[in-house]
C-alpha positions as CSV (number, residue, x, y, z in Angstrom):
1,X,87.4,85.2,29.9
2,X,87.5,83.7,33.3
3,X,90.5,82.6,35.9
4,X,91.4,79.0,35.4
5,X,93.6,77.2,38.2
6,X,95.9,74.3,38.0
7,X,97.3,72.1,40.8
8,X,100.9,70.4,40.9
9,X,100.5,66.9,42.3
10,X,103.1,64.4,42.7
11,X,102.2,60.6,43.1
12,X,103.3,59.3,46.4
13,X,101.5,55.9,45.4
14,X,99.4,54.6,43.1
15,X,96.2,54.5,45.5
16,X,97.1,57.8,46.6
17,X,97.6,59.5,42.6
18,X,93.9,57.6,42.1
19,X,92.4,59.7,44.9
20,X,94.3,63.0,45.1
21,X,93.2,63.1,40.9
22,X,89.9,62.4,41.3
23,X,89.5,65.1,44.6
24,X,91.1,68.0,42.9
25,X,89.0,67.6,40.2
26,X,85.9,67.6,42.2
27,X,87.0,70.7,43.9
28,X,87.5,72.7,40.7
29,X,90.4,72.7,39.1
30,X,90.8,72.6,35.8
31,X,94.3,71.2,35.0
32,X,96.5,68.5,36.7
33,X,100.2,69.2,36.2
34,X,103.5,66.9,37.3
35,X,106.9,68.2,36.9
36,X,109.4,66.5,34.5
37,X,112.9,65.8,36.6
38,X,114.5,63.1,37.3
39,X,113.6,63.1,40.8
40,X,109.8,62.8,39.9
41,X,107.7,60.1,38.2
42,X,108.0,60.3,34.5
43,X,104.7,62.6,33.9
44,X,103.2,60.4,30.6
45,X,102.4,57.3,32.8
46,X,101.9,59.2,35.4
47,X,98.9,61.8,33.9
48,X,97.9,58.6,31.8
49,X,96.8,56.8,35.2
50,X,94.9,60.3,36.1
51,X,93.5,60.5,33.2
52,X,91.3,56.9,34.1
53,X,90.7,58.1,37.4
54,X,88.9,61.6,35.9
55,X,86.7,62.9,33.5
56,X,86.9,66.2,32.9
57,X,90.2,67.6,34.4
58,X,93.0,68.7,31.6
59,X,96.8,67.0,32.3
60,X,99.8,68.6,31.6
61,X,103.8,68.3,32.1
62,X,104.8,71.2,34.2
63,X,107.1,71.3,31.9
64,X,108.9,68.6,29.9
65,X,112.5,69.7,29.2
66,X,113.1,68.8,25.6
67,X,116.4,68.0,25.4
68,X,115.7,64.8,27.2
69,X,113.5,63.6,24.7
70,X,113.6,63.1,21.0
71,X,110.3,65.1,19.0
72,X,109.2,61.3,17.5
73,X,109.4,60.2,21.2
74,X,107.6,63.0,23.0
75,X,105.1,62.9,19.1
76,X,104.6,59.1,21.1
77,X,103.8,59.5,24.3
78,X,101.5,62.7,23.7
79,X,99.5,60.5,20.9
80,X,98.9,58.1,23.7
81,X,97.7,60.8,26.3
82,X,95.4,62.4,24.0
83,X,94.1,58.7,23.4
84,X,93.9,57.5,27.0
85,X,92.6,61.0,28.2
86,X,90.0,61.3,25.4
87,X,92.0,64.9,24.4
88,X,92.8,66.3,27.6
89,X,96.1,66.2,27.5
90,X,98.5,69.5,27.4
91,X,101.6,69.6,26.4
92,X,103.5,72.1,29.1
93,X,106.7,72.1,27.6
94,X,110.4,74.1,27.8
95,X,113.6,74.1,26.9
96,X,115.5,72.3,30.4
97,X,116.2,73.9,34.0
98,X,119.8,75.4,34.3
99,X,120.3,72.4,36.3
100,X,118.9,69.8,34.1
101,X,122.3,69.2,32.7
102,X,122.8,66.4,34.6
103,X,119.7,65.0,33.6
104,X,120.4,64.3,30.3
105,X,123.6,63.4,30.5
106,X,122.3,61.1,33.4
107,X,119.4,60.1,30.4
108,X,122.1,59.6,27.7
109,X,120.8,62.8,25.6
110,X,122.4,65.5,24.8
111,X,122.1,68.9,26.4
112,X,123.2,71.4,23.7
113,X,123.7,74.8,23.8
114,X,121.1,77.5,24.8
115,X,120.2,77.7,20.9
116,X,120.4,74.2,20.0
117,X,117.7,73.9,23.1
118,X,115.6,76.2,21.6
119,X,115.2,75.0,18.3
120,X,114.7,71.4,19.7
121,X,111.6,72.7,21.3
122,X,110.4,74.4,18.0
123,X,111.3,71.2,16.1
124,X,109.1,69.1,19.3
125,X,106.4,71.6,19.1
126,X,106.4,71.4,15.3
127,X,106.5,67.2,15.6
128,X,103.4,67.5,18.0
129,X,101.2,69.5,16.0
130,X,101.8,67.7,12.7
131,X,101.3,64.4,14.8
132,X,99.1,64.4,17.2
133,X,95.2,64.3,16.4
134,X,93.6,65.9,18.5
135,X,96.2,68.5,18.6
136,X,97.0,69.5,22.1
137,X,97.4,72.8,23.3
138,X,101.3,74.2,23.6
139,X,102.1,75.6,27.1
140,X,105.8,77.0,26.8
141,X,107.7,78.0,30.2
142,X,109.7,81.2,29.7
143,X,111.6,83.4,31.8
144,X,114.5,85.2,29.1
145,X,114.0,87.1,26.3
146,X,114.7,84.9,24.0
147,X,113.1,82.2,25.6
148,X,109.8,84.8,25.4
149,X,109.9,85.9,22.2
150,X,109.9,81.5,21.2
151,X,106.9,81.3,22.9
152,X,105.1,84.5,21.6
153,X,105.5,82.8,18.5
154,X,104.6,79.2,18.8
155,X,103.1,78.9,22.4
156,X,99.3,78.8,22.4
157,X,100.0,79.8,26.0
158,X,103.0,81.0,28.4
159,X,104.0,80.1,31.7
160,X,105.8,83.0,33.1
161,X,109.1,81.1,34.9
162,X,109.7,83.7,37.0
163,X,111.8,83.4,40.2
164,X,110.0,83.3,43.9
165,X,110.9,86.9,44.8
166,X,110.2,88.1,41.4
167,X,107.9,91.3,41.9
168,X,104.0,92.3,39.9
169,X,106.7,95.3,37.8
170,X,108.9,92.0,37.1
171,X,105.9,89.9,36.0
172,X,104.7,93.1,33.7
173,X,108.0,93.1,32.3
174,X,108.1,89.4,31.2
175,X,104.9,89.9,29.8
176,X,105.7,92.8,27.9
177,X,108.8,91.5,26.3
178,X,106.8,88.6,25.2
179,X,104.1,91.0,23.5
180,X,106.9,92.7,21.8
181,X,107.0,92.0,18.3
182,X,104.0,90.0,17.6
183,X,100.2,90.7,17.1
184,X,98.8,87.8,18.7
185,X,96.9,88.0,21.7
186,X,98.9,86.0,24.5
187,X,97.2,84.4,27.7
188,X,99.5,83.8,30.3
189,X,100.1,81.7,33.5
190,X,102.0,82.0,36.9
191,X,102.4,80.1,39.8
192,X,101.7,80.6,43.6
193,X,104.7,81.3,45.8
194,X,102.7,81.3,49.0
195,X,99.3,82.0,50.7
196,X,99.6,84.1,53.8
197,X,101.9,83.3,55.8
198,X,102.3,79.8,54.3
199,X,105.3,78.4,52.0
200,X,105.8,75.2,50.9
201,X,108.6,73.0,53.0
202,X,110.8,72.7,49.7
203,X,111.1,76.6,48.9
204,X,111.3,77.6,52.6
205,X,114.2,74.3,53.5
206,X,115.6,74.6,49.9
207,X,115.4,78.1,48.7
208,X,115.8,78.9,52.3
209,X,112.9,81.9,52.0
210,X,110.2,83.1,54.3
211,X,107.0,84.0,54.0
212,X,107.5,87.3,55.8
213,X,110.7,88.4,53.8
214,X,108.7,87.6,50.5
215,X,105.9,89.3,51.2
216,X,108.0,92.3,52.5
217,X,110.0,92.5,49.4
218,X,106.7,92.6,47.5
219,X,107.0,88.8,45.3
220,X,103.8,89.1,43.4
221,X,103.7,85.0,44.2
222,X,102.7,85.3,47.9
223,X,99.0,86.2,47.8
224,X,96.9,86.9,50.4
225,X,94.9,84.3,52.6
226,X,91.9,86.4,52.2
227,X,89.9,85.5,49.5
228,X,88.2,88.6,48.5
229,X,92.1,90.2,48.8
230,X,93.6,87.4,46.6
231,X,90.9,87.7,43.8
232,X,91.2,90.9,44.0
233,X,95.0,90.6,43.3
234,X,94.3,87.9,40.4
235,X,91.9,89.5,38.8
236,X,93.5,92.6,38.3
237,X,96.6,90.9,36.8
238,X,94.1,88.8,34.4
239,X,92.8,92.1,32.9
240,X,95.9,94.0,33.0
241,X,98.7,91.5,32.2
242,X,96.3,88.9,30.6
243,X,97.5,86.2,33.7
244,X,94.2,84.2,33.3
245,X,95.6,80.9,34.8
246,X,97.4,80.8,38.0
247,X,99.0,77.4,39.2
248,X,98.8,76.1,42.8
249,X,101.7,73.6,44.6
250,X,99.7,70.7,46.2
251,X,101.1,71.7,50.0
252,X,99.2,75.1,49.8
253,X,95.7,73.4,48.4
254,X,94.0,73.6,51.7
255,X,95.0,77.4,52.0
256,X,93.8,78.4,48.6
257,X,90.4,76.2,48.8
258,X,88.6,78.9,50.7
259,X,90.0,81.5,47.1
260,X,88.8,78.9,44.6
261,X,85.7,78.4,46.4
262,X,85.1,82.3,46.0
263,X,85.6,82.4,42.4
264,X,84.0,79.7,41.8
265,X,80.7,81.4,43.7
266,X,81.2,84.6,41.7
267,X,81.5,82.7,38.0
268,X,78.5,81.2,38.9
């Protein structure tokens, strides 16, 4: 079992989606991923024009909320990713932001309660599986424990949605409330706050957080620039915590390519 790494791109143009698609797979990543939000392109045309750009690289909503969709219509679109991409499409999926609200009301769907979100993305999950041929694999974002225990159940894999500052004993303890209660063996994924002393613009102007105070306050997301250091860091967390895919933001790609480069010299 080896680190995988996934990239979040977000199309600026067409020309530019073509390029940026095609480049990250040549440098080694394994997934493509595009956030569902209103403020985004819609991720299904968006990862289907990737996918004729690409060959090998998987695509994945990172995540679709499902409240906004219906199961037949995300059942739909998936059908038509796994067509286009010749089954390399993953469904990422959750169950909505807290701020997504106004999203779907925006979208004319309804929001629900934290339940009724819940069961909507078993019931999407369900649809998907029973639908879609090939079947794609299930990627569930969870942060709460009920949210964890969903996804130990039905997720083939998690994506821990923890905050920015959230520390390594934080991480451990999403992952062990997610192992709690079942007997499957559960692979697990997290994101990159930072790299060095580098954050991208919308957590540093937005978030309003600094590299520095971060790393000082110990958020397992900031990883070093060295890349010894950082697969150091990763692969201790794959073995211990079973965190075998870690996601990058596009801004900090040039930072991390000297850390893929080094694992991908040591796989070979």
């Amino acid at each position: 079992m080896s680190m995988t790494f996934g990239i979040v791109l977000t199309p600026r143009s067409g020309a530019d989606w073509a390029r940026e698609a095609a480049a990250v797979e040549q440098q080694g990543y394994r997934t493509i991923l595009l956030p569902d939000t209103r403020f985004t392109p819609s991720p299904f045309p968006a990862l289907a024009a990737a996918a004729a750009v690409t060959t090998t690289i998987r695509l994945r909503p990172n995540v679709l909320a499902a409240p906004l969709r219906t199961p037949a219509a995300t059942v739909r679109e998936t059908a038509a990713l796994q067509l286009l991409s010749d089954g390399r499409f993953e469904l990422g999926i959750g169950s909505g932001r807290p701020d997504a609200a106004a999203e779907a009301q925006w979208l004319g769907t309804s929001w629900g309660s934290p339940a009724q979100r819940r069961a909507q993305l078993v019931a999407t999950i369900a649809a998907v599986r029973a639908g879609v041929n090939p079947t794609p694999p299930v990627v569930v974002a969870a942060n709460g424990p009920r949210m964890l225990a969903t996804a130990a159940e039905f997720a083939d894999r998690i994506l821990l949605a923890a905050a920015p500052g959230a520390t390594e004993s934080e991480l451990a303890e999403l992952v062990r409330t997610a192992r709690d209660g079942t007997d499957r063996t559960l692979r697990f994924t997290h994101q990159v706050v930072g790299i060095g002393q580098r954050l991208p613009i919308w957590t540093a102007t937005k978030l309003g957080l600094t590299a520095a105070a971060l790393a000082d306050a110990g958020a397992a997301g900031m990883i070093p620039a060295e890349p010894s250091a950082a697969a150091e860091i990763l692969e201790r967390r794959r073995e211990k915590y079973g965190i075998d895919e870690v996601i990058v933001p596009a801004e900090l790609a040039a930072d991390f390519a000297p850390v893929l480069a080094y694992f991908a010299d040591h796989d070979s």
